[in-house]
C-alpha positions in Angstrom: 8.9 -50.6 59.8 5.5 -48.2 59.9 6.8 -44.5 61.2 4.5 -44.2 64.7 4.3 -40.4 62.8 2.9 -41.0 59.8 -0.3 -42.7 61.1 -0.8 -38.9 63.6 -1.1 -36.9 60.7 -4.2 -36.3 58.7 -5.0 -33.5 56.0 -6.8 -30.7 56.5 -9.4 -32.2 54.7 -10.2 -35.7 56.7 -9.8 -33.3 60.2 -12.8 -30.9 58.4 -14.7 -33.9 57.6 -14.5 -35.1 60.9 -16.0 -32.2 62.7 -18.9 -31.4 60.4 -19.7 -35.2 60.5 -20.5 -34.9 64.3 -24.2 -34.7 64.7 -23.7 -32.1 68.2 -21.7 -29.7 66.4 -24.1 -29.2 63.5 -27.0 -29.3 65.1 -25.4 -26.4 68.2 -24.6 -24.4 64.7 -28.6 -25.2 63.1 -29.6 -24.4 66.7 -27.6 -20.9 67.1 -28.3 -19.9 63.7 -32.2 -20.0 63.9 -31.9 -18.5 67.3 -29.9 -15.8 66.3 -32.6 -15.0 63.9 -35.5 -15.4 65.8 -34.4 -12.8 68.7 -33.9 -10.1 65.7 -37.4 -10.4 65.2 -36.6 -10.1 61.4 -36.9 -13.6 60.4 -37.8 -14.1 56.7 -38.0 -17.9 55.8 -34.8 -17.1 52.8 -32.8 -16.2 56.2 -34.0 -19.3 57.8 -33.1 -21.5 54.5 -29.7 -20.0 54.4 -28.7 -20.5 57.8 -29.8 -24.2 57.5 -28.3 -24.8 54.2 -24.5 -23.4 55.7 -25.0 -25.1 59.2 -25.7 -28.6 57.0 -22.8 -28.2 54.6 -20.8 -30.8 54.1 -17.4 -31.4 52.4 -17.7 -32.2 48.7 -14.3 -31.4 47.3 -15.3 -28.6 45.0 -16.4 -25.0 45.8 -19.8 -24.2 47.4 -21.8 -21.3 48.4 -21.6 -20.5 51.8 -24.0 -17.4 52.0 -24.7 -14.4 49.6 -26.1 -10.6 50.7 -27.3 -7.5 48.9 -24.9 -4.8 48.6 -26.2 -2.0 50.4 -28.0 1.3 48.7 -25.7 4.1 47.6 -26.8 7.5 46.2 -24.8 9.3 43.5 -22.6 7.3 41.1 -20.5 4.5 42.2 -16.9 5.8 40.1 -16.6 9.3 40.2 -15.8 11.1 37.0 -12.5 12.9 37.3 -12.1 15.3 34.3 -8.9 15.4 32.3 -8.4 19.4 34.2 -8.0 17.8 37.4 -5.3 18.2 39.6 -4.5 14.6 40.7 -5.2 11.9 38.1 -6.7 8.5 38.9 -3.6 6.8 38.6 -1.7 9.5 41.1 -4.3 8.7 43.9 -4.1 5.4 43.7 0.0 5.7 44.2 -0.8 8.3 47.2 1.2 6.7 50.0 0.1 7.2 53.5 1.8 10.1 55.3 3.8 7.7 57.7 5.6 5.8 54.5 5.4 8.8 52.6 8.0 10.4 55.4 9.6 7.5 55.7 10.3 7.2 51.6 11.1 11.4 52.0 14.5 9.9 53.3 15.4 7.9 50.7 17.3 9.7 48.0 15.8 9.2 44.8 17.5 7.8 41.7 17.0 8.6 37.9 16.0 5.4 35.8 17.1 6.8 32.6 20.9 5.9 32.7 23.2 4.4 30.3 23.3 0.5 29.3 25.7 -1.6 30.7 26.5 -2.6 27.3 25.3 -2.8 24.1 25.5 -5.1 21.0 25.1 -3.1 17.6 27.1 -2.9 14.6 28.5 0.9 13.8 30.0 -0.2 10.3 27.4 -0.2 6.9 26.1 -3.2 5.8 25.5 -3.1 2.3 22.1 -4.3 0.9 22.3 -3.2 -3.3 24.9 -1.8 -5.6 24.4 0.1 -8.3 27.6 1.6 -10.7 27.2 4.6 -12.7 29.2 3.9 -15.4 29.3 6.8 -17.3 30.5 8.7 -14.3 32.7 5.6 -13.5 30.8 5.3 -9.5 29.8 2.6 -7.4 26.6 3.1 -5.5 26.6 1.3 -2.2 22.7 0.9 0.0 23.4 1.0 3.2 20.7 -1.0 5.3 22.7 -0.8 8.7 22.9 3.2 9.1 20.2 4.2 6.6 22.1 6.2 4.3 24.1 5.4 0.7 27.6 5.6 0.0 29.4 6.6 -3.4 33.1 5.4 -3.7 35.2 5.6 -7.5 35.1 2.5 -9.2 38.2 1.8 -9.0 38.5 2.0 -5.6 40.4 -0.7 -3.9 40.7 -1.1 0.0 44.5 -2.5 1.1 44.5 -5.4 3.5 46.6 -3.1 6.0 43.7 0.1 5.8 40.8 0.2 8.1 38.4 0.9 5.4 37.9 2.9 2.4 36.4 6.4 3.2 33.4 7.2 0.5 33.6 10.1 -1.5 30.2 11.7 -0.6 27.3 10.4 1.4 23.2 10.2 1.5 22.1 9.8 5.2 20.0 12.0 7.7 16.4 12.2 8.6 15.0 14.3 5.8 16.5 11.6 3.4 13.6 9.5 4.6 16.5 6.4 4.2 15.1 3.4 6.3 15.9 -0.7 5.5 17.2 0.7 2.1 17.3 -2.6 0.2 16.9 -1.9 -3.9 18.6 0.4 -5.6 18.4 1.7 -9.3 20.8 4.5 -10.6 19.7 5.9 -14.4 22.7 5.4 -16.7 21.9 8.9 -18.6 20.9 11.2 -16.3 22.7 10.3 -12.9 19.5 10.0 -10.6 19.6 7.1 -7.6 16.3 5.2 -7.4 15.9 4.0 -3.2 13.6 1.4 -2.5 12.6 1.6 1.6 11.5 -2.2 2.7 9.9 -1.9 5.9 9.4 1.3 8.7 9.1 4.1 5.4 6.8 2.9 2.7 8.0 5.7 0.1 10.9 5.2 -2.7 12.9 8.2 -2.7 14.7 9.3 -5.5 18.2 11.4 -5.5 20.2 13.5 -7.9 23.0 12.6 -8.6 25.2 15.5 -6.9 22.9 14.9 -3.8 24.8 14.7 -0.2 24.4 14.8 3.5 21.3 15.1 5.1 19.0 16.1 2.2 15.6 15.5 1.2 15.2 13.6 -2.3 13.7 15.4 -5.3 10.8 13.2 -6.0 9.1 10.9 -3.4 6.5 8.1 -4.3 4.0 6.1 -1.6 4.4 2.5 -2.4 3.2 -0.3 -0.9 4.0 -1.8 2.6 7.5 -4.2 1.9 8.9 -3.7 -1.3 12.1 -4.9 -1.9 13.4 -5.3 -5.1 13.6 -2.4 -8.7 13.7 -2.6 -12.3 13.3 -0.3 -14.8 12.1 -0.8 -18.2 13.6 2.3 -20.2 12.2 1.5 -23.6 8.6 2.1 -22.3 9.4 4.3 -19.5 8.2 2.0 -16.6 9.3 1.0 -13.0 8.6 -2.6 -11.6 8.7 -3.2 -7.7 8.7 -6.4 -6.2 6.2 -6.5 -2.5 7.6 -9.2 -0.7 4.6 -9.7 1.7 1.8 -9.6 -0.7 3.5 -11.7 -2.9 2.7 -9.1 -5.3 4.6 -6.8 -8.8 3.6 -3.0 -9.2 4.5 -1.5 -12.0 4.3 2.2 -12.1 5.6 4.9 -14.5 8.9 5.9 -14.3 8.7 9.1 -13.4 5.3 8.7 -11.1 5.4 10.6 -7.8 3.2 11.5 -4.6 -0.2 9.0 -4.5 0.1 8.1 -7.6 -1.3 4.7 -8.3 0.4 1.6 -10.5 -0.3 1.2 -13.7 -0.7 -2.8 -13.5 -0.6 -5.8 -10.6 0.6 -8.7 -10.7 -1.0 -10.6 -7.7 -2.6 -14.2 -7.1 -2.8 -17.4 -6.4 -2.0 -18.7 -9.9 1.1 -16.3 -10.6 3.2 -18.7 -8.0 4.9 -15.6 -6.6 6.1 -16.3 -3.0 8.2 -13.7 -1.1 9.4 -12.3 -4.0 12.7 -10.3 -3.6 14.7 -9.5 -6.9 13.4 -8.2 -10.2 14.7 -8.2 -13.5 12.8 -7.1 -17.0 14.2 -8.3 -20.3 13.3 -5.7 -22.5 14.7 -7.6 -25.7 12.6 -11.0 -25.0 9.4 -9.3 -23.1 10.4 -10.7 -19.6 10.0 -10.3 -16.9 12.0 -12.1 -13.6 11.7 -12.5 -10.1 13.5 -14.2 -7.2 11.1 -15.9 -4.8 12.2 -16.5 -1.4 9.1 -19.2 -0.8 6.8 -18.1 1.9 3.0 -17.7 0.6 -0.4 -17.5 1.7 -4.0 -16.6 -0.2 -5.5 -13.3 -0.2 -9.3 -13.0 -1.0 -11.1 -8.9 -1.3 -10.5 -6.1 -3.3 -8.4 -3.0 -2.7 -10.3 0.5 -2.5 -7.1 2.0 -4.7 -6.5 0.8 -8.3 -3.7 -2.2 -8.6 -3.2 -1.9 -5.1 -1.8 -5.1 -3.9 -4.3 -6.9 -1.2 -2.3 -7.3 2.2 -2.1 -10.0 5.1 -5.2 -8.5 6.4 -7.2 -9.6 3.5 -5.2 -12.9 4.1 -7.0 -16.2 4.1 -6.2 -17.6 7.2 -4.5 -21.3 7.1 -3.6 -20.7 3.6 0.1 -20.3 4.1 2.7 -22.4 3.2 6.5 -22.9 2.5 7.5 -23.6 -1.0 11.2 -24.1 -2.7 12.7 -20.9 -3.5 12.4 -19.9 -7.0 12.4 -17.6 -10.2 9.3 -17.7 -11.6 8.8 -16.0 -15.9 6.3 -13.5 -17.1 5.3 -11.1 -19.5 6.8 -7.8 -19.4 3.5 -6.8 -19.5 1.7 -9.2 -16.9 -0.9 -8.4 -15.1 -3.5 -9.8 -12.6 -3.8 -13.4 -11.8 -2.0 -15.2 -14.1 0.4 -18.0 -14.1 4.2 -17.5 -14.9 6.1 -18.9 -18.8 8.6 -20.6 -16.5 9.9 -21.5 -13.5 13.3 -22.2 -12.3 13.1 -24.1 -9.1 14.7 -27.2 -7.7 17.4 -28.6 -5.8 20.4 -28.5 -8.8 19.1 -24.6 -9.0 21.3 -24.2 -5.8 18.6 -21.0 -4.8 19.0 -20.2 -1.2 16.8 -17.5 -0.6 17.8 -15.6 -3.7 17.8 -12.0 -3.6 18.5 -9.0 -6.1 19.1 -9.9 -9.6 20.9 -8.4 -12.7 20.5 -9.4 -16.4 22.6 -9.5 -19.5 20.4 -9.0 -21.6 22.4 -9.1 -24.9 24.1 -12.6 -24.0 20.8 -13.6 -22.0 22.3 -14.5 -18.2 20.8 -13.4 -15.0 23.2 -12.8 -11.8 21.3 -13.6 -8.5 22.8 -12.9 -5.1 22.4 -16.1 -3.9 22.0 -14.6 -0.3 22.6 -17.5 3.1 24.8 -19.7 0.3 27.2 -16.8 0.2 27.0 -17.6 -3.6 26.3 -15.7 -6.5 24.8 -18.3 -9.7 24.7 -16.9 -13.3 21.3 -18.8 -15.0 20.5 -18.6 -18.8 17.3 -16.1 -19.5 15.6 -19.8 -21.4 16.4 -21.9 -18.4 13.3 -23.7 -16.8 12.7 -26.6 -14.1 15.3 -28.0 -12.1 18.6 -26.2 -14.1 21.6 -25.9 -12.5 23.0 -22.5 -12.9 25.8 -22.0 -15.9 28.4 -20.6 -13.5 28.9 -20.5 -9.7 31.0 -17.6 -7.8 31.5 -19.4 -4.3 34.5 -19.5 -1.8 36.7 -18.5 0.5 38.9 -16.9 -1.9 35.6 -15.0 -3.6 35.4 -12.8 -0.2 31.6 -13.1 -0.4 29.6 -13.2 2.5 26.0 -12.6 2.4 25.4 -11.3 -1.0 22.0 -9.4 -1.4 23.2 -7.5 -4.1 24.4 -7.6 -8.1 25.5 -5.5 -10.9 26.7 -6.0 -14.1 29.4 -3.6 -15.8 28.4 -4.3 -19.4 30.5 -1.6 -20.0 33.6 -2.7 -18.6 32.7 -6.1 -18.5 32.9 -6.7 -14.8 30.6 -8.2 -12.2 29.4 -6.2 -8.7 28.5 -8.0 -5.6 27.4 -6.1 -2.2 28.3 -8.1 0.6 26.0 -8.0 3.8 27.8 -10.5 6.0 31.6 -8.7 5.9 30.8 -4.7 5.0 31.9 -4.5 1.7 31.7 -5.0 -2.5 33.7 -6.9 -4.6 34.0 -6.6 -8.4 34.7 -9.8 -10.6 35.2 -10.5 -14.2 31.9 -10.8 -15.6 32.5 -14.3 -16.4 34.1 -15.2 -13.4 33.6 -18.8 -11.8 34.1 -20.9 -9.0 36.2 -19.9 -6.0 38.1 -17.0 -7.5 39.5 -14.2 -5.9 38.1 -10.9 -6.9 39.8 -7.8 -9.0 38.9 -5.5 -6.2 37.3 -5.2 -2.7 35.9 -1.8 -1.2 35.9 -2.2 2.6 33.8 -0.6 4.9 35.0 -2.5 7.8 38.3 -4.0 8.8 39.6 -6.8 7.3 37.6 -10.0 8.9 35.1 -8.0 10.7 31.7 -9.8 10.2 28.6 -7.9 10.4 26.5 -8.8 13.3 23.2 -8.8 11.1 21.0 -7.2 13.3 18.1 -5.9 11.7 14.8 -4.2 12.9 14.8 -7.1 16.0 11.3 -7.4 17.1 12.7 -9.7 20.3 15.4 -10.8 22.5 15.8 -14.4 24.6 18.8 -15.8 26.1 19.3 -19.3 26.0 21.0 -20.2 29.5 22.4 -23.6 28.3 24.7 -22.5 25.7 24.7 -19.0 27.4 23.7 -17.2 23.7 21.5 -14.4 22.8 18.9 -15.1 20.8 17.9 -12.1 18.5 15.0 -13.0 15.9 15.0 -10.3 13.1 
């Protein structure tokens, strides 16, 4: 049946069309317009065109010029200049409130913004990034990415499953440490000084001695660049080798540089296959040089105003980027430039999960890598190449690791140190440990089964209202 309603109603369209189609209408408007303009005695024949053109407009479905004036002359400058002396500030003027709402607003009482959250998520336990043991002083060396600082425990520290945590036996942390995303760490066997590498917010390694504690500032300093990640040392020749995870980049610097000083070589290019690199490990024995590749990579074209100063994304080519399979990729101790790497371990039997810090044996030629998201850690022969699968695998629930990011090995008491970012602590192996073993000793920061929450530098937060989750990217 029709609705008698329906066929009443018209848009606001057809009932404008309607009227300007009647010929009375617009020609009463032409008529008064003209008029109008005629008794003013100030008829120009642009007034007379733009009154006929807006009395004959007609409906077109798109916007149309109905009539346009001159703005009128002003003398002095439109915006007046308000110095930076001035009492009341542009912005204050524009907030002035008339004095009826401004009496009215008088009797509201005010209330301070800055007040506490209603709750907060962040994780008040240290999450430990790299390990280091000094074995002649028989101390483990935790980094602590979390809180910024670095623990020392004894090495044979063990946490019981009924204790809260371990307590360390002296601490690095404070502001004048300069301790921010601590993520490599180096500790020199003979004279007891702690090599930090800073990753993201403090682009300087600081370096400790070994007595250092509380909130002190380190002995030496040295400006790297933006994102390194992981150390090695070569003592033989003296040198220090830092990976730079987002220029895909090696600088190799003297051991003992400081200040501005610049690297000695850089390994940097599109032929050297280095993407995201992370760990580092020199075989002084062989010439070698290894590092962990995470994947991500992109081209760089230009030339740095400092000497082997590794070109950065904003010398990137754009477009360029590109995901590859995590890898270790083989050099020269001595590499430099553009040039491609000896060897590369990469494929699906390699089991690498974004791999992370390394350690090498050099005398029985095996390198450890914290095998990070896997929660593994995979022991690879120094002459492995191509799609190897690693010699050994520590992975399990009875291994207690959780995020590994970092490895050491004791050569001298042949045992094997993993820091654990996922659960807040270490655990120590026998160096040929494999498969899902439990370890010789755990030092907890954390109670037992408390998982870290991971959080680091967030640049974001979303919540997804279907599962009711909060999304943190990091």
């Amino acid at each position: 049946m029709r609705n008698p309603m329906r066929s009443q109603i018209t848009s606001p369209r057809t009932r404008v069309s309607q009227v300007l189609r009647k010929p009375s209408f617009a020609g009463l408007a032409l008529m008064l317009a003209a008029g109008s303009l005629l008794l003013t005695g100030r008829v120009t024949e642009r007034d007379l065109g733009a009154a006929s053109g807006t009395a004959l407009l007609r409906p077109t479905g798109a916007p149309q010029l109905i009539s346009q004036s001159p703005l009128p002359t002003m003398d002095g400058q439109i915006c007046e200049w308000m110095p930076a002396s001035a009492s009341t500030t542009l912005a204050a003027s524009l907030w002035q409130e008339p004095a009826a709402s401004r009496s009215a607003a008088d009797a509201v009482q005010r209330v301070n913004a800055d007040r506490e959250p209603i709750r907060s998520i962040n994780d008040t336990y240290p999450t430990y990034s790299a390990i280091a043991v000094d074995t002649t002083n028989n101390e483990v060396y935790l980094q602590d990415e979390n809180l910024f600082g670095l623990k020392v425990f004894n090495r044979l520290d063990n946490t019981p499953a009924t204790a809260a945590f371990t307590e360390p036996k002296r601490s690095i942390g404070g502001i004048q440490t300069k301790l921010e995303f601590n993520c490599g760490l180096y500790v020199d066997q003979k004279t007891g000084d702690v090599y930090s590498v800073n990753n993201d917010t403090v682009d300087t390694m600081v370096i400790f001695s070994r007595n250092a504690e509380g909130n002190v500032p380190p002995m030496r300093e040295l400006s790297t660049p933006h994102g390194t990640f992981g150390i090695a040392v070569d003592e033989v020749n003296q040198e220090l080798f830092l990976t730079v995870e987002h220029d895909n980049a090696v600088v190799v610097y003297r051991k003992m540089a400081q200040g501005e000083e610049t690297p000695l070589r850089l390994l940097q290019g599109d032929q050297t296959q280095l993407a995201d690199p992370h760990g580092i490990v020199v075989d002084t024995r062989n010439g070698l040089m290894f590092v962990a590749n995470h994947g991500s990579t992109h081209l760089v074209r230009g030339e740095h105003e400092k000497p082997n100063w590794p070109l950065d994304r904003d010398r990137m080519v754009r477009g360029s980027g590109k995901l590859l399979p995590p890898s270790i990729t083989v050099y020269p101790i001595k590499a430099q430039g553009d040039i491609a790497p000896v060897r590369v371990i990469q494929g699906p039997l390699t089991q690498l999960n974004w791999p992370s810090n390394m350690a090498i044996d050099e005398e029985r030629g095996e390198i450890y890598v914290a095998n990070d998201p896997d929660h593994s850690v995979l022991v690879f022969k120094t002459t492995d190449q191509g799609n190897a699968a690693p010699t050994r695998v520590i992975k399990g629930p009875k291994t207690g690791i959780k995020n590994p990011t970092g490895v050491f090995v004791d050569l001298k008491n042949n045992e094997l140190w993993v820091s654990n970012m996922g659960n807040h602590s270490a655990t120590v192996f026998p160096r040929t440990a494999n498969g899902d073993v439990a370890p010789l000793r755990t030092i907890r920061s954390a109670p037992l089964g408390k998982q870290a929450l991971m959080i680091g530098n967030p640049g974001a937060i979303d919540y997804d209202s279907k599962r009711d989750e909060i999304l943190v990217p990091n």
